[in-house]
C-alpha positions in Angstrom: 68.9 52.4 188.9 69.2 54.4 191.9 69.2 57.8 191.4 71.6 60.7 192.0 71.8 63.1 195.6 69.1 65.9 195.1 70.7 69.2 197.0 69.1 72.3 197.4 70.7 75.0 198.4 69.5 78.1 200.6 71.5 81.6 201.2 74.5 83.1 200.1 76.7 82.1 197.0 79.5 80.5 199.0 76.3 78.1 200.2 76.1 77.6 196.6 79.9 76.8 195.8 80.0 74.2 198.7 76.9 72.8 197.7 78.9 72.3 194.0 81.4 70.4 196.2 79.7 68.4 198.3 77.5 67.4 195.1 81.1 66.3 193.9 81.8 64.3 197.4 78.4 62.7 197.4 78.8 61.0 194.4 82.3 59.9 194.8 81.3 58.7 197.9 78.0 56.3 196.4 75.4 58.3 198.4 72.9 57.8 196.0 68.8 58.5 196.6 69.4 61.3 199.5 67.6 64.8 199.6 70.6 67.4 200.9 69.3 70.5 202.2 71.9 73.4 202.6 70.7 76.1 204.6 70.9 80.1 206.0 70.9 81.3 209.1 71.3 85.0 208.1 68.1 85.9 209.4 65.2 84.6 211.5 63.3 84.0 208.4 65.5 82.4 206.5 65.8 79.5 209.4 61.5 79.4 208.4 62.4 78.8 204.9 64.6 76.0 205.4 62.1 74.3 207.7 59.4 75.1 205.1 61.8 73.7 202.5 62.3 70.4 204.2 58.9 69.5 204.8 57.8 70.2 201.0 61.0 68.0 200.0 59.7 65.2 202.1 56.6 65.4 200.1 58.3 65.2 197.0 60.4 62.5 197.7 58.8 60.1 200.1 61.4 58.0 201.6 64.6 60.0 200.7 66.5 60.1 203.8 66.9 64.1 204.3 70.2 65.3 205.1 70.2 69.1 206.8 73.6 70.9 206.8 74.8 74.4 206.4 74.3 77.6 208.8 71.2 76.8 210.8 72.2 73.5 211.0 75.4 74.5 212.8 73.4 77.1 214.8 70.4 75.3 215.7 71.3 71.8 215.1 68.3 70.2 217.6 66.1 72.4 215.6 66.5 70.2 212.7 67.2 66.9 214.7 63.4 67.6 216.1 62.2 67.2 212.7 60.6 64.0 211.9 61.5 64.7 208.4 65.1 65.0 209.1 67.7 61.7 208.7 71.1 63.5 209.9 72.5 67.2 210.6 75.7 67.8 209.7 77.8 71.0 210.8 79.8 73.7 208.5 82.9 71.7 208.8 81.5 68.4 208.6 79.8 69.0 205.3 83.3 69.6 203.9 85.0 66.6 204.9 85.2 63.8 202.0 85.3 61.1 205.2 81.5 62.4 206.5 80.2 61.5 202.9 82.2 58.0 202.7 80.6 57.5 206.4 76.7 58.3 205.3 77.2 56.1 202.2 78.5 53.1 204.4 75.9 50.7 205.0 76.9 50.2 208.6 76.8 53.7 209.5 74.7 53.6 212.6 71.4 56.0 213.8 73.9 59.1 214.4 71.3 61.8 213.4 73.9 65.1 214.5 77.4 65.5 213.4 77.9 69.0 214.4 81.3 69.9 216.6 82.4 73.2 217.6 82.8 75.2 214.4 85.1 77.4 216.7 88.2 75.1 217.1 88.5 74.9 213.4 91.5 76.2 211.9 91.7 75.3 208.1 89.5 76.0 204.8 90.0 74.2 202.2 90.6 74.8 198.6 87.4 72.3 197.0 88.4 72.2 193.4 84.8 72.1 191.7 84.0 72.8 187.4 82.0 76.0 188.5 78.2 77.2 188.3 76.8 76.1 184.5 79.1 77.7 181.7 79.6 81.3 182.2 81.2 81.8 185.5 82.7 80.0 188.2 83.1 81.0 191.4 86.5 80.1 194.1 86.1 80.1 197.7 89.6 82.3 199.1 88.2 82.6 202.6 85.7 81.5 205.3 84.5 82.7 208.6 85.1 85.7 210.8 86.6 87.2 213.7 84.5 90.4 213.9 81.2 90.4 216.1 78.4 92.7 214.7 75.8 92.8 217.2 73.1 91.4 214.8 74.9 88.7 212.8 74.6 85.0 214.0 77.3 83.8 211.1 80.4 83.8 212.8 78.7 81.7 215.2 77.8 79.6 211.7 81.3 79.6 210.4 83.3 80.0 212.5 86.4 82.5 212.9 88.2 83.9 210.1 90.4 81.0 207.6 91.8 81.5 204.3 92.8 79.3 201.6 96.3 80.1 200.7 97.0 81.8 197.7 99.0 78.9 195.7 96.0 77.0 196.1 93.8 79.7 194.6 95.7 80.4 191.7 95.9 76.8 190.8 92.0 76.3 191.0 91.9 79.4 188.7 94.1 78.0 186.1 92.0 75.2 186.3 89.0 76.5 185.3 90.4 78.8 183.1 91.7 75.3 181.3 87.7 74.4 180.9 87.3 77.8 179.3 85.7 79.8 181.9 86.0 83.9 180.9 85.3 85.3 184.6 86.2 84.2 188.2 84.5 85.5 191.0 86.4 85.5 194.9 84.1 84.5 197.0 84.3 84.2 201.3 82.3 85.4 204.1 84.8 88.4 205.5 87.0 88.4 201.8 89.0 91.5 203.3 90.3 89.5 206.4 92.2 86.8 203.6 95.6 86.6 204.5 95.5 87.5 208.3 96.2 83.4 209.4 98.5 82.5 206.5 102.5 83.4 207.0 103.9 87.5 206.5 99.9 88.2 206.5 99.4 89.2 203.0 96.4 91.1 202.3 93.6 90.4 199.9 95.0 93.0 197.0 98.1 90.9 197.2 96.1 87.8 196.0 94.1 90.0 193.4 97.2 90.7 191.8 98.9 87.3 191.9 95.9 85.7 190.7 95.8 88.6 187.3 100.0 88.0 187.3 99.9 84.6 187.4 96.7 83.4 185.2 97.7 86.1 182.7 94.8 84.6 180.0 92.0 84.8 182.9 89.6 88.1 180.9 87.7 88.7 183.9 88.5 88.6 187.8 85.5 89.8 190.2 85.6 90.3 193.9 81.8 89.7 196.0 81.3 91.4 199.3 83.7 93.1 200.9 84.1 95.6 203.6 85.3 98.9 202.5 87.0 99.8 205.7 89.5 97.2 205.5 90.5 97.5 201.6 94.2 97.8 201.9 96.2 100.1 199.1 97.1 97.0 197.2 93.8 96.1 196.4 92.9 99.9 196.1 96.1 99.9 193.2 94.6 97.0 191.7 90.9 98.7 191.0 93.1 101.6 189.5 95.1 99.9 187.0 94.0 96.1 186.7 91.2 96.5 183.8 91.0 92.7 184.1 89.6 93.4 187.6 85.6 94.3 187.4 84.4 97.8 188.4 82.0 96.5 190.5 82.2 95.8 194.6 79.4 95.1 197.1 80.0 96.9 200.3 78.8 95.5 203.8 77.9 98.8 204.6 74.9 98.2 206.7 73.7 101.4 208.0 74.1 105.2 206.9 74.0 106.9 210.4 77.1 106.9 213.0 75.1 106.0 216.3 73.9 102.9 214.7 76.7 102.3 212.8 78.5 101.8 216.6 75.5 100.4 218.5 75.7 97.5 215.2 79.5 97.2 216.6 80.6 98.1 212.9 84.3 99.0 212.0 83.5 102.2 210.3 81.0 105.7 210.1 79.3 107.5 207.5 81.6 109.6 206.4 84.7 106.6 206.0 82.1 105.2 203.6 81.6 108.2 201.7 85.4 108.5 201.4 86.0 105.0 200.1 83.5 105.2 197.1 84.6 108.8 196.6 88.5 107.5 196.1 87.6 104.1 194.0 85.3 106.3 191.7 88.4 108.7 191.5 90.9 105.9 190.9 88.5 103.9 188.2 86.0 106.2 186.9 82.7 104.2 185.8 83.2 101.6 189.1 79.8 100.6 190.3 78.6 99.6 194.1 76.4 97.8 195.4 75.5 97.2 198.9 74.2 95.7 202.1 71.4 97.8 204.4 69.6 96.6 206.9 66.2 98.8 207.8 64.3 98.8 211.4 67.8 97.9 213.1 66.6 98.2 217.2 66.6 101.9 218.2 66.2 103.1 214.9 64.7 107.1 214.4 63.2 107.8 211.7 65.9 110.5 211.8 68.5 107.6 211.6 66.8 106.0 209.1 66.9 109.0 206.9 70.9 108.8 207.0 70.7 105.6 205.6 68.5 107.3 202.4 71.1 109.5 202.3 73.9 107.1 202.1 72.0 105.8 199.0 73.4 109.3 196.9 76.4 110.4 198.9 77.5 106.9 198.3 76.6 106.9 194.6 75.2 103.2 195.1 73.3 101.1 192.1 72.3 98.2 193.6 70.6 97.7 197.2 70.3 94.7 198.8 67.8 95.4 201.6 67.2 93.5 205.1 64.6 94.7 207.2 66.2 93.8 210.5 65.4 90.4 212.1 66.5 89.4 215.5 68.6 86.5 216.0 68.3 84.9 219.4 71.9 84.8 220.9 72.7 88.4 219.3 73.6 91.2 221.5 71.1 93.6 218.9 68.5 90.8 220.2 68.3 92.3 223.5 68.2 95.7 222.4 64.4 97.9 222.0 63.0 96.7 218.9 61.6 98.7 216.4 57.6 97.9 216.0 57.5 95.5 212.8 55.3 97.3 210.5 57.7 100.2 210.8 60.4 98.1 210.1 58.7 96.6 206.8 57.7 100.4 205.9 61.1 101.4 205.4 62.6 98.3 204.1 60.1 99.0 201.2 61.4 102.5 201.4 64.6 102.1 201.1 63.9 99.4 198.5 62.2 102.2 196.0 65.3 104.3 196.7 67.2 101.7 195.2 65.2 100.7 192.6 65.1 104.6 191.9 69.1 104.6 191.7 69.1 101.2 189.4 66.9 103.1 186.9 69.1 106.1 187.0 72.2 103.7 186.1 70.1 102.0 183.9 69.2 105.3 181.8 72.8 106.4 181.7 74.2 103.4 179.6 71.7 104.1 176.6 73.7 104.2 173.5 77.0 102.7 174.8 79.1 99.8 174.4 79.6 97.2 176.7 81.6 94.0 176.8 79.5 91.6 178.4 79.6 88.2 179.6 76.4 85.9 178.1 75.0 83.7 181.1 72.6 82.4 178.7 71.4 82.9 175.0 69.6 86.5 175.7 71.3 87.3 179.1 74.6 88.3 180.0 76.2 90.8 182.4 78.1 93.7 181.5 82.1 94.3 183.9 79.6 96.7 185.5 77.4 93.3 186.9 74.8 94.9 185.3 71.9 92.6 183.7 71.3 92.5 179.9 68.8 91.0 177.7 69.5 90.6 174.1 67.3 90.8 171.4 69.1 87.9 169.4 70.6 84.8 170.7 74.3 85.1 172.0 76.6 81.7 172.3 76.6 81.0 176.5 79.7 81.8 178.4 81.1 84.1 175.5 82.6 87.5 176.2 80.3 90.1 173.4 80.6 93.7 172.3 76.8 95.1 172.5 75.8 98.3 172.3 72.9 99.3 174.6 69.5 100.2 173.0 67.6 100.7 176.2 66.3 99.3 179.4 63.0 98.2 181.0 63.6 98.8 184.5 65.7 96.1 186.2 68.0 95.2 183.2 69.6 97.0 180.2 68.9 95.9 176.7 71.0 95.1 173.3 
């Protein structure tokens, strides 16, 4: 019997959703006994951990013809053609395309090892209707790409510019998976506050929160990923005031905490427009939570500079920090700019790192003794509307929606 396509996915959780879909494509299509490798080009190291991620596949699987896609592969597509390991690259748009799959299955296909066009002349994202990650919580692409530059991201160049699924399309995947009794949906693109901008009268991504909680009326739990807090427009600001069914939680792409960076990074905001938005979502829905994107050692960094963005850490009231100490990407205007030396850029990733560890336990501390309604991701694991982890003490049925009330903590999650 031969067996199944194997995929492993690299990166960021939309990787993970397509990688749902083309798992679905793959098999309608036959491909059977192929190793696909989904990759990140976020970072220079993550384009070493796909590499490194090949090779040991190939061990694993002698004789699996390796298929490469995703955001290196779209970057640096003769990177991965070079690789002896390496059957075919497919591009970002390719991967998506139910006719790609059909073609690798067909036993006539040919020796075409790169099917990567320009990720720039497309126009459309698709809505892939997919079950969902495991039974807890599913997650619904609205958006992909993105028209803004920063001066250290390579992704646009990845993903092209800025496409949204239209919101019909949305809602009906929602209802969907409502249907196979899934309790929380999470919006997922790479620049979610640009949705809207290329579909007719331009609505705006708070106008899609609130069809989505108008129309799918049964739907307990709507959460938003990333999004950057400069371009939250008043409708989505309304809808973290009065929606309950909409999680008081948002990651911001924040990035930096001092103003001269901030600009040299090419960003669309300063310090003190950050401040302000967390300052007015906190005031609309006390109890919301952030989290955030910072990258440490960006090129010209002070240690003054740096400081601003330990500052942001409390003026911003931020619980969870996601930390990138700064890696050039070749192509990147930031590339070209004086680097910082790399041990000092290590030195205060881990700074900034303790900082938000330090603000984690702080959060942690302050839910002792309440109640939360939390969402079990597995039999002692769930997440409260706050995304924040809990482990139970007894087992909890997978993918239900408890009352717990929180006993304590033990540094990275709260306990119940």
């Amino acid at each position: 019997m031969t067996a199944p396509p194997i995929f492993a996915t690299l990166g960021c959780r939309l990787n993970a959703y397509e990688s749902e879909a083309m798992a679905e494509m793959a098999r309608g299509a036959g491909l059977d006994g192929a190793v696909i490798v989904n990759t990140c080009a976020v970072t220079a190291e993550a384009v070493r951990k796909a590499r490194q991620e090949i090779r040991r596949l190939s061990r694993e699987h002698p004789g699996a013809p390796i298929i490469v896609t995703g955001c290196a592969a779209q970057t640096e597509p003769e990177t991965f053609a070079a690789m002896p390991e390496v059957a075919r690259v497919l591009g970002n748009h390719e991967k998506m395309q139910p006719e790609t799959w059909t073609r690798l299955a067909a036993p006539d296909f040919g020796t075409e090892r790169v099917m990567v066009d320009d990720i720039m002349s497309v126009r459309e994202t698709a809505g892939h209707l997919i079950d969902g990650f495991g039974r807890h919580r599913a997650y619904v692409q609205v958006q992909n790409g993105c028209d803004h530059r920063c001066t250290f991201c390579i992704i646009p160049y990845g993903r092209g510019n800025s496409r949204s699924v239209p919101a019909g399309v949305v809602v009906d995947q929602i209802r969907r998976l409502r249907d196979r009794s899934f309790n929380e949906v999470v919006l997922t693109g790479v620049d979610l506050t640009s949705w809207g901008a290329d579909l007719p009268g331009q609505p705006r991504l708070g106008n899609l929160v609130r069809r989505i909680l108008r129309m799918v009326p049964d739907l307990p739990r709507l959460r938003i990923s990333s999004i950057d807090s400069i371009e939250a427009d008043p409708e989505l600001m309304e809808a973290i005031a009065t929606e309950p069914r909409l999680m008081p939680h948002l990651h911001l792409s924040l990035q930096h905490g001092d103003d001269l960076i901030l600009k040299r990074m090419k960003r669309r905001h300063l310090r003190d427009d950050a401040i302000a938005f967390c300052e007015e979502a906190r005031r609309l829905r006390p109890g919301i939570v952030f989290g955030a994107d910072i990258i440490a050692g960006f090129p010209t960094e002070t240690e003054a500079h740096f400081e601003n963005s330990v500052k942001l850490v409390a003026d911003c009231g931020l619980t969870f920090l996601h930390v990138f100490p700064y890696s050039a990407r070749q192509g990147t205007p930031a590339a070209r700019m004086p680097p910082v030396p790399g041990p000092t850029v290590r030195d205060r990733a881990a700074r900034l790192r303790a900082v938000g560890d330090a603000a984690l336990g702080a959060h942690l501390a302050a839910q002792t003794g309440r109640t939360h309604r939390i969402l079990t991701e597995g039999p002692r694991l769930g997440r409260t509307e706050q995304f924040t982890e809990v482990a139970f003490a007894v087992d909890r049925p997978e993918g239900a929606l408890v009352e717990a009330t929180i006993t304590g903590h033990d540094g990275a999650r709260l306990t119940a």
